[in-house]
N, C-alpha and C positions, 0 to 999 in steps of 0.2 A: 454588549452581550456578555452574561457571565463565561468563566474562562472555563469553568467546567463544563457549563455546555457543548463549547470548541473544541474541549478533549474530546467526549463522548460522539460528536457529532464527525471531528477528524479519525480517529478509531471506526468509526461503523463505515464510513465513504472507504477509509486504507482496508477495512475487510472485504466490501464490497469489488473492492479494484483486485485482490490480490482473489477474490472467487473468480471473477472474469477472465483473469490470466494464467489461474489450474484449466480452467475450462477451452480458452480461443489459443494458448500458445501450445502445447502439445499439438492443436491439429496443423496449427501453423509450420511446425519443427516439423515435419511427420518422423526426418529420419534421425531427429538427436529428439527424442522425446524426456531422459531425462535431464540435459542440460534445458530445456524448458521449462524445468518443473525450478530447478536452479536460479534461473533467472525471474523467472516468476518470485521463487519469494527474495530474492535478492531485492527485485522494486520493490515489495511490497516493504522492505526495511526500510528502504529510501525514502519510501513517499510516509512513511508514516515517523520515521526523524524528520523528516523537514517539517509535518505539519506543527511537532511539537517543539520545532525550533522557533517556529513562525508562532505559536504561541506566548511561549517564552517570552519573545520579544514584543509582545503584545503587555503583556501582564507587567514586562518590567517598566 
């Protein structure tokens, strides 16, 4: 599969993940709602470095 498609395709899933997690961790947290919001985009950095690491290492 081309590599740019795995950017475009890892990018829209890490967006998709990090909408999920504004939305299900605040109700989750109720009483530290913004450290949810915190940790929310904190994964979303996470998941969307590794996707690009894991491309990386595809492409080399």
């Amino acid at each position: 599969m081309d590599i740019r498609v795995l950017e475009v395709l890892a990018a829209v899933a890490s967006l998709a993940l990090f909408v999920a997690l504004l939305v299900g961790l605040p109700a989750l947290m109720a009483g530290a709602q913004g450290l949810a919001y915190i940790i929310a985009l904190v994964i979303f950095i996470a998941a969307l470095s590794a996707a690009g690491y894991w491309i990386d290492k595809m492409a080399a």
